[in-house]
N, C-alpha and C positions, 0 to 999 in steps of 0.2 A: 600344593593345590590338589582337592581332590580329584578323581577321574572326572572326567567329563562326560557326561549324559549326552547321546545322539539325537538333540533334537530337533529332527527331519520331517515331522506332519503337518508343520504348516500350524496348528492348533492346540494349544495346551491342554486341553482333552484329550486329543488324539495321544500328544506325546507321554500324557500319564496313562493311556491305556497299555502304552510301547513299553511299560517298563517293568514286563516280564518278556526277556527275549528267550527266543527259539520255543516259545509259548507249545508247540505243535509237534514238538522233536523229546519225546521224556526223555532221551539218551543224552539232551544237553543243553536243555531247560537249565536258565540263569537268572535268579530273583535280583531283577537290581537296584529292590528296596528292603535288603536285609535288615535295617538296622533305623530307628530315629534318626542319627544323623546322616544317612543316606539321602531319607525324604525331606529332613531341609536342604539338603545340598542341591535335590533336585528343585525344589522350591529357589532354593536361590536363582538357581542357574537359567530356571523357566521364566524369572522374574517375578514369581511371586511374592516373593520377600524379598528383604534387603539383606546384604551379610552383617551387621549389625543388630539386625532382629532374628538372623536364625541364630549369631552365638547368644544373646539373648534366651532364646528357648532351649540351646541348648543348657545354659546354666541354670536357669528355673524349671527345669521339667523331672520328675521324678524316674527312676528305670520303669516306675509300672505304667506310668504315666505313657513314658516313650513307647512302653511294648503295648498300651494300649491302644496308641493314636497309628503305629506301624500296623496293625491288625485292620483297623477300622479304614486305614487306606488302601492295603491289600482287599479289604472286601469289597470297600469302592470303586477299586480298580478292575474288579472281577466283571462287577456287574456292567461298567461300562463298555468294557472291553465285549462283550456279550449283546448290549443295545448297540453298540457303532456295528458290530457284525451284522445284527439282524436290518439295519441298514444298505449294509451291502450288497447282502443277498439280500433284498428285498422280501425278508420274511417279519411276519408276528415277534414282536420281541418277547423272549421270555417274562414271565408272570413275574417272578421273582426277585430278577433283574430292574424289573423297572421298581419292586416295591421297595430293593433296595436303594434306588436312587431316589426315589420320593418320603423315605424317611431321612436320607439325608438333608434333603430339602425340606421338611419341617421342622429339623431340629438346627438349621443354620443358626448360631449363636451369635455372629458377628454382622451389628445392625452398619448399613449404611445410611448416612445422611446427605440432605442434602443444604448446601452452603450455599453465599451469596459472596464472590470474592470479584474483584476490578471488574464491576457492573457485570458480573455474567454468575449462570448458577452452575456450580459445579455438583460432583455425587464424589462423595469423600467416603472411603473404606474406612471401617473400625479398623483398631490395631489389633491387626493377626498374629503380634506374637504376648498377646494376654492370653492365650489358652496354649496348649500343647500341640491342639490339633487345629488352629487356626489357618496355618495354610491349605486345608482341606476346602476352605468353603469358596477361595474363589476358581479351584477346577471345582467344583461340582455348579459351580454360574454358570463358569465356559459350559460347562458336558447341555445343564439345561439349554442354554442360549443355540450352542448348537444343533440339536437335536429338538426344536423345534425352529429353528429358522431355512429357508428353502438351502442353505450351503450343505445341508447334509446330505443333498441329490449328490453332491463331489465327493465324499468320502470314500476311500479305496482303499486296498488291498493287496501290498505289493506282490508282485505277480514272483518275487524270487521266490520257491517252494519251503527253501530254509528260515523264510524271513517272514513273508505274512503280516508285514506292521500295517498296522494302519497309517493313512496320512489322506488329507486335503488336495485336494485335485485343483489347484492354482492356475494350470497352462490355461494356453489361450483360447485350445479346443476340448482342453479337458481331455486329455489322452493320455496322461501320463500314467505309468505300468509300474516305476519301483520306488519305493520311501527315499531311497538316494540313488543316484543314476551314478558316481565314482564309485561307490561299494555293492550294491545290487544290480546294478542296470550289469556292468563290469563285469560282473561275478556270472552272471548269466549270459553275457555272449561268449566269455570265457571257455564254458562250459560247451554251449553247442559249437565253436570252434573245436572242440577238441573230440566232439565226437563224428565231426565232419571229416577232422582228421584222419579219423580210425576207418 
């Protein structure tokens, strides 16, 4: 099995935007979408896809194909990562950033419909592994959906210096400070323990 993706934000937006770690740190900054089949695994593992459909794309996608649909998710994941910020900090989102998320959104390829199955209607996804970059379009729904609905007042920052992920703010007063409280939260009482020490 491959590694397993840390997904701690609460939001499948959030946790694609996490998936460049130590983002803040160039001495050990970690791309952990090196490769097409990285970002199906991560697709899998998010739920985006099924394992089924990502070996699927993995057997029908060409290497340009793969370095093209890897490119076009690092850039999406740029610009998000850059709109959830301005979030945060309660600033202007860059210009940029958002023109890149809104050409992603008009070029979404993968129509949904809507059914009628045991008296009720449902909204049925297209099949996301007909193209390469299919599982691109339903984080670019989440990132839209959220970022225009009030849950983006919750989006945070985890307070560990090293870490800085983003994540959804779930608790009950909305207080919470790290993307995971075993590895961050830990890491930093760690830390001022040991300088209390001294």
């Amino acid at each position: 099995m491959a590694d397993e993706f840390q997904l701690v934000a609460g939001h499948l937006a959030l946790d694609f935007a996490n998936t460049l770690d130590y983002r803040f740190d160039p001495q050990r900054v970690i791309e952990l979408l090196p490769s097409y089949e990285r970002f199906l695994e991560f697709a899998r593992q998010s739920g985006v896809i099924t394992e089924p459909a990502a070996r699927r794309l993995l057997r029908q996608t060409s290497e340009r194909q793969a370095r093209m649909t890897v490119q076009r998710a690092v850039e999406l994941r740029e610009a998000l990562d850059c709109l959830f910020r301005s979030v945060v900090s309660s600033e202007a989102p860059s210009r940029s950033a958002l023109q890149t998320l809104n050409s992603f959104l008009a070029t979404a390829p993968i129509p949904d419909a809507i059914v009628w199955r045991n008296r009720d209607f449902l909204r049925r996804q297209g099949d996301l592994a007909e193209r390469p970059d299919g599982p691109l379009w339903p984080i670019v729904n989440a990132s839209a959906s959220l970022l225009t609905s009030p849950a983006r007042a919750h989006i945070r920052e985890c307070s560990e210096p090293s870490c800085r992920w983003l994540f959804l703010d779930h608790s009950k007063n909305h207080s919470r400070r790290w993307c995971n409280m075993s590895i961050c939260g830990n890491r930093t009482k760690a830390k001022r323990f040991r300088a209390r020490q001294r």
